[in-house]
N, C-alpha and C positions, 0 to 999 in steps of 0.2 A: 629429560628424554632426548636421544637421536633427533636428528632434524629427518633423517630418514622416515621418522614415524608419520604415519598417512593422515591426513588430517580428518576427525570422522567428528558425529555427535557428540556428547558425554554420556557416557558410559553410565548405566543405573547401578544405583549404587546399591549395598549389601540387604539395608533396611529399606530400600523399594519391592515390601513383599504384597501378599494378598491379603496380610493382617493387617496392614495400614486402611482405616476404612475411615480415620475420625472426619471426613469431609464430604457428605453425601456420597457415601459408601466407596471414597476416594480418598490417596494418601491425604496428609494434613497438609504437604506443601501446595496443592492444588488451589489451596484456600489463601494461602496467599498469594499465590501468582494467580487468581482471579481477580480479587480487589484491586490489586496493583496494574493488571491490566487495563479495567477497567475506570480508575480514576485516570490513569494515564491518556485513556481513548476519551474520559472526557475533558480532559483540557486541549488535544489534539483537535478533536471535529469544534468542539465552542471556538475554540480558537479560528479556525479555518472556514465556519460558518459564516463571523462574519470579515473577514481577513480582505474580501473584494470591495464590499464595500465600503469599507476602512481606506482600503487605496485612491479608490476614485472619487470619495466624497469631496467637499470643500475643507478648507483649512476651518475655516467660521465654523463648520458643524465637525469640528476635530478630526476629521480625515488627510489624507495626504493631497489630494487635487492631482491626481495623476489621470492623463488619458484612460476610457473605457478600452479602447483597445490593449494598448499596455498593460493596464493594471489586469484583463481578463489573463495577458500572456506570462504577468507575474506570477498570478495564481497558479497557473500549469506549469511555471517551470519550478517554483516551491514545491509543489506536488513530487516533480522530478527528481528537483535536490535529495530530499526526504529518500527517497528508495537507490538514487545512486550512491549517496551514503550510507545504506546498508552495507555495502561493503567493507565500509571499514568496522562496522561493527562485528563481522563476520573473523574478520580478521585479527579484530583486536582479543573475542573470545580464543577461536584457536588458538593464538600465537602471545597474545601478551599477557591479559588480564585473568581471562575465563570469564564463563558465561555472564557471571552475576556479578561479579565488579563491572564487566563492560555495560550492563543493563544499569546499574546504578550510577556510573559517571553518565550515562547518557540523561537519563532523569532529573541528571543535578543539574545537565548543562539545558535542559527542555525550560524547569521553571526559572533558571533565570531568564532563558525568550520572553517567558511571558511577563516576566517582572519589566522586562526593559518595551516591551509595548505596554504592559500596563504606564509607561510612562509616559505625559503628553509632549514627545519631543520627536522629530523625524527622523533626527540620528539615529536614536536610541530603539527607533522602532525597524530599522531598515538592518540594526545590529541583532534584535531580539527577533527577526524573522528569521536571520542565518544559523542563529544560536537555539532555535525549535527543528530545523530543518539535522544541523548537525547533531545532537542531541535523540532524534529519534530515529535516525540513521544506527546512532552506536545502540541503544536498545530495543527496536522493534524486530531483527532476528536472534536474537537470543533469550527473548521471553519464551517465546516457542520453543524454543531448543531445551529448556529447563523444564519446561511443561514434559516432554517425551523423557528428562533425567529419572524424573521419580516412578516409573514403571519398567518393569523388565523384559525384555522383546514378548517371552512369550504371555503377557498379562492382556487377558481378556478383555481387563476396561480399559484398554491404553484409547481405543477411538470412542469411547465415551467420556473417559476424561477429557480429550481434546475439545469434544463436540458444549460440556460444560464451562470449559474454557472460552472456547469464541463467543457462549454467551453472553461472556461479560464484556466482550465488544462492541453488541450490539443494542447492553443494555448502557454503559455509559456514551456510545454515540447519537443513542435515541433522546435520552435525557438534554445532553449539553447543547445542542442548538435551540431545544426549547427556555433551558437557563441563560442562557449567554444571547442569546437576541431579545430576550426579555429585558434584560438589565442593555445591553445596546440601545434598546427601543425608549428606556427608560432614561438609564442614566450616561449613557455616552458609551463611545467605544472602548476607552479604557477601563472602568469598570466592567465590561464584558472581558478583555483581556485578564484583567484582576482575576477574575474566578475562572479562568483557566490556570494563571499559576497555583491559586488556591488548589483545586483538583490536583495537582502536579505536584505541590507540597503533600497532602496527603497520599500519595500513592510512596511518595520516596519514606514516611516513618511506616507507613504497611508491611515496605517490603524489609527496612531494617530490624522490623521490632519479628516480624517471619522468620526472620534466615535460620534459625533453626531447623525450620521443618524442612528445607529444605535438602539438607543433609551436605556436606562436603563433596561431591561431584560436582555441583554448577563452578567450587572455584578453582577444578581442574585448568590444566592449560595440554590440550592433546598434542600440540605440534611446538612447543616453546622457543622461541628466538637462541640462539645460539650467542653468543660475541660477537663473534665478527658477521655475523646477521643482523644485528644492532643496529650497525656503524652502517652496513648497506640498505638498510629501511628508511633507516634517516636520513639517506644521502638520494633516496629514491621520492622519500616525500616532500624533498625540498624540492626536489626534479621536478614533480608531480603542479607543486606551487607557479615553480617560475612558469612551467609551458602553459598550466592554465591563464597566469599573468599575459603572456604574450600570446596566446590566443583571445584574448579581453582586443588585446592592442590592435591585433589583426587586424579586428572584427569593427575599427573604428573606417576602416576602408571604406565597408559600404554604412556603418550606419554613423549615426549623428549624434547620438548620446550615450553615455557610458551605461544605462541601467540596458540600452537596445543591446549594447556589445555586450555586457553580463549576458542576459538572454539570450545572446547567441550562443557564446561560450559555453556554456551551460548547454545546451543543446549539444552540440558538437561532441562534446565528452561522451552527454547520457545514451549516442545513439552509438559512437564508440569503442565505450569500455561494452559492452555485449557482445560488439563483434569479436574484441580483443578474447572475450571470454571465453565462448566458443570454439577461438584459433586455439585458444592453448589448450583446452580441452581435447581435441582434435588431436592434439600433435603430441600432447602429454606421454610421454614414455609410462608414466603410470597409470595409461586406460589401456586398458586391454579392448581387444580387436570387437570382443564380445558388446564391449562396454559403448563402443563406438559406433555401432548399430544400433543403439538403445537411444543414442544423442542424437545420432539423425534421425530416428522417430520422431524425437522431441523437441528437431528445431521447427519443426512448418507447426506445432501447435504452440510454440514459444511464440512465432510473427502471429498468430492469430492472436494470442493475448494481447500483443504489446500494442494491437488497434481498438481490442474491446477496450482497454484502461485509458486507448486514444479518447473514446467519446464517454465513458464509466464517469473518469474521474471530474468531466466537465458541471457536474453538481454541484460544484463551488466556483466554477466558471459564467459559464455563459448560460446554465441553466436558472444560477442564482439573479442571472441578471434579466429572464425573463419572470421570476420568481417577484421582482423589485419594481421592472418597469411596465409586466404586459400582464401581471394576475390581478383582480379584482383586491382592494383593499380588507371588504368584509365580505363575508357570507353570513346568512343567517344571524344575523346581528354583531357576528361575532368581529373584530380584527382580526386580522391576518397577519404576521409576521413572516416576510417574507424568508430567514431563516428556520422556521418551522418546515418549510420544503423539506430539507436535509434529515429532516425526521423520520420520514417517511419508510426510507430503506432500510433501516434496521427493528425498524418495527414489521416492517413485511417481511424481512429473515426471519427474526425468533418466532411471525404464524408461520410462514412457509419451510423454514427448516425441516422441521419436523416430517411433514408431509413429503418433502421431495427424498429425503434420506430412507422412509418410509419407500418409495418407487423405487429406488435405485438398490436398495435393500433387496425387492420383491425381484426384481428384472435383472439382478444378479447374474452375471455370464449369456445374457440375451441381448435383443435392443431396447436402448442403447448403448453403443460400447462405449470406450474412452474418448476416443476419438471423436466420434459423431457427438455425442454432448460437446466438444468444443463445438464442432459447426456451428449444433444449435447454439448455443450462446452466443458465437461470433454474428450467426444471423439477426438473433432477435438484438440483438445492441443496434445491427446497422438498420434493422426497422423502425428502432427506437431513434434514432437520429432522424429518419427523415419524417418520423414524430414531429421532432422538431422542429425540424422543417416548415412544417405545413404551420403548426401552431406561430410560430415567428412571423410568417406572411400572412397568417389570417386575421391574429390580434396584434393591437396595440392600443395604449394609454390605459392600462390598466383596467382591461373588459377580459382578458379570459378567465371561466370558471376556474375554481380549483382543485375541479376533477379532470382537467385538461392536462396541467402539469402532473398531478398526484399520480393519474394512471401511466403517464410516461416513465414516471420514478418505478413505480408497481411494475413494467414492461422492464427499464432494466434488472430489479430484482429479480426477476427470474429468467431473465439472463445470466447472471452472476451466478445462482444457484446452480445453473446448468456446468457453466465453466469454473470458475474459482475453488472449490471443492476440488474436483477434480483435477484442475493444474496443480492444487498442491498437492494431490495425490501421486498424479504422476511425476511429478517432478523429485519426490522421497525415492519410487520405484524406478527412474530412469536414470537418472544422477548414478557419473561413475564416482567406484566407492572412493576413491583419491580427492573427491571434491564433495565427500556428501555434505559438510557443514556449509561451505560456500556454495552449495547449490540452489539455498534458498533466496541468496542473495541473487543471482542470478534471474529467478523468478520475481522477486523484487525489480530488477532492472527491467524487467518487460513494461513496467508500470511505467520506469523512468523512461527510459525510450519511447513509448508511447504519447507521455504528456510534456515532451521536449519537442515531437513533433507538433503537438496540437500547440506548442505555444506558434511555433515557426507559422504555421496556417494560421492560425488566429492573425498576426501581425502581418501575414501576407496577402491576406482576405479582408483586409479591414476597413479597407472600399467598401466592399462588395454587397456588406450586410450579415446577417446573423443566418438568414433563410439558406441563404447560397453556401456557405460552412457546413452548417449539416448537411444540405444535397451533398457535395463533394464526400464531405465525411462518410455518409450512409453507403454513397456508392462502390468509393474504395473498401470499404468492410464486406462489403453482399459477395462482392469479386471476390476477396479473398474466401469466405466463405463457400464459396463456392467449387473455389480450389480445394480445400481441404477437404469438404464432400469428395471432389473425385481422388482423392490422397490418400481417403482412410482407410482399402485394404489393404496397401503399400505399409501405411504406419501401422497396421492392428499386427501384419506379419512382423515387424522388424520390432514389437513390443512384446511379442510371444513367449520369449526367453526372460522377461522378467517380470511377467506376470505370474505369480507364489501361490494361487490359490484356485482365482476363477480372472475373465477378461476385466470384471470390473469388483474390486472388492468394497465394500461398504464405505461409504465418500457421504456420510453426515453433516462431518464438520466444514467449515467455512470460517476465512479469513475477510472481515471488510474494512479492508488498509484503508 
């Protein structure tokens, strides 16, 4: 093809009709990109359950011995890795591989992560963290994007296939921290890593021994490298290399150790390529003027997400480290693992999905709009933070109940429910069409940007205490939130032109990256 051609989804293909039902009354390919998903999500979350304290533990109890501080800021800028290399996955669909090669190199390169932490050595495990981070950068947007392949715009169950879909996210993330800090608790950290690759090897013969149903669209390439586009990728991602190298070097200026100047680096990018993104969007000869008022609708709800994911994503941060150091060991007779935390929130999606898809179904073109659900979501995260707050200054040594923590987890879930949904909603219907595949990536980068900053505050605050972190956190969220309340008949107008049906159309499904 032209390099002129726009870069869009993949296209459904001929045999994406309303007779395909062989998968609870959805195409057949559904059924494999559910399994696949969801072994994928559980080597993901087991793995990243117990990943913090794997850093900070002692060498003697097979850990790395790294600072709490540090190792909380490791965790959030992996977090970040992970979603700023989305974008190359985005890109390698478009333009090199298609969809389902780029999801399947990524897969290859996920379980060998885990193979190299399953190994007891710090090289090996500091290589297998970069190699899970790059790895589900290249397939975590293109599973979705396949998932939209096999229906045709106008198919009626395109948002129920989705909505079955994220299912399977929140069934293998509910599972794998209860598996994986079981065997942590048990057998060491590496056999917790082990059955993350495990997980990860079955997801990759799922999806091979699938590809059929999936039909020949996923291994389209809609915008294909050209020649002499080749030769400028490659000479752009070596660019890309050395400035990240000499941004490392910079960053020895003010700090002291190369893993603090990673961490800086790393930041610096995630917060960045967004903006970069945005500019070009902006300036793109291929957005139309129309298209352009649609993106500055969409940027003051893009800075709200990129704060809620600021304190979201700390679940495996500093919540897990109140989860370790300030919850009661047992209740009711029972142990406690403090990775069971992480449980929590995908079991409170698959009760509460239903139910809020159910509202937002009913309340169709009324309150609340698009809009105002960010607020709410943006709000209730920042109430949730100064949750924390209070819980970090009231407990310690291992006395808070663990309905203390569980209902803060429950309080962000329906948070998320409120905005996530819905940001990818809008972000399908706001994205100009020159960028719709790389739009998601985009949405993705709010995640990165957000837990690039919470690493920066984690390592800047790390005097201060854990209490004084969320106050700040909570506070900076409520502000913004509050912004975006007085914002949102400004954005519901400059949304009006690409809203196709009613102000809010049916937003069921949910993503929990």
């Amino acid at each position: 093809m032209s390099t002129q051609i726009q870069d869009r989804p993949p296209t459904p293909q001929p045999g994406s009709s309303a007779d395909d039902r062989a998968f609870l009354g959805h195409p057949r390919g559904l059924s494999t990109l559910f399994f696949v998903e969801l072994w994928e999500r559980f080597s993901y979350y087991g793995m990243r359950a117990i990943l913090l304290y794997f850093l900070i533990d002692t060498a003697a109890h097979g850990g790395l011995g790294i600072g709490e501080t540090t190792g909380t800021a490791v965790v959030a800028i992996y977090g970040a890795s992970v979603y700023l290399l989305s974008i190359i996955g985005g890109f390698t669909a478009d333009r090199v591989f298609g969809a389902r090669r780029s999801a399947l190199y990524g897969a290859v390169v996920i379980m060998a992560g885990h193979v190299c932490l399953a190994i007891p050595a710090s090289g090996t495990a500091w290589l297998g963290i970069a190699l899970v981070a790059l790895g589900t950068g290249l397939l975590k947007p293109n599973i979705s994007s396949m998932v939209g392949s096999l229906y045709r715009p106008e198919d009626a169950r395109r948002d129920g296939g989705f909505s079955i879909f994220y299912m399977s996210i929140n069934i293998g993330s509910f599972f794998s921290p209860l598996v994986v800090g079981w065997l942590r608790a048990t057998y060491g950290y590496h056999a917790g890593f082990s059955a993350a690759a495990v997980g990860m090897a079955i997801a990759i013969v799922w999806f091979v021994l699938g590809r059929k149903a999936l039909g020949p669209v996923v291994d389209d390439v809609p915008n294909p490298l050209s020649p002499h586009e080749r030769g400028r990728v490659a000479a752009l991602a070596l660019g890309a290399v050395v400035a990240f190298v000499a941004i490392v070097l910079v960053a020895g200026l003010w700090r002291d150790t190369l893993l603090d100047q990673v961490i800086d680096a790393i930041s610096i990018v995630a917060v960045l390529t967004p903006i970069a993104y945005f500019t070009m969007m902006f300036r793109s000869p291929k957005v139309e003027r129309e298209e352009k008022t649609h993106l500055a609708a969409y940027l003051p709800l893009w800075i709200g997400a990129m704060l809620f994911w600021m304190i979201f994503e700390q679940a495996a941060g500093k919540m897990a480290l109140f989860a370790a150091e300030n919850t009661v060991k047992q209740t009711a007779g029972v142990t406690v693992n403090p990775e069971w935390f992480q449980s929590i929130n995908p079991l409170a999606i698959v009760l509460l999905a239903p139910i809020f898809g159910w509202i937002w179904t009913k309340r169709a073109g009324r309150f609340p709009s698009t809009p105002m659900k960010f607020v709410l979501g943006v709000a209730l995260i920042g109430l949730s933070a100064l949750a924390m707050a209070w819980a970090f200054a009231t407990y310690s040594g291992n006395t808070a109940p663990v309905y203390v923590l569980g209902g803060i987890f429950l309080l962000q879930t329906v948070a998320e429910l409120c905005l996530s949904p819905v940001g990818l909603s809008a972000t399908t219907r706001l994205a100009p069409r020159a960028f719709s595949s790389q739009a998601m990536a985009l949405w993705f980068l709010g995640s990165a940007a957000g837990q690039a900053i919470a690493a920066q505050l984690i390592q800047a605050m790390g005097g201060l205490g854990n209490a004084a972190y969320y106050v700040v956190n909570g506070i900076i969220t409520l502000v913004v939130a509050a912004v975006l309340f007085a914002l949102v008949p400004w954005i519901r107008r400059r949304m009006a032109t690409a809203e196709l049906h009613s102000t809010d159309r049916t937003e069921s499904e949910l993503v929990n990256a």
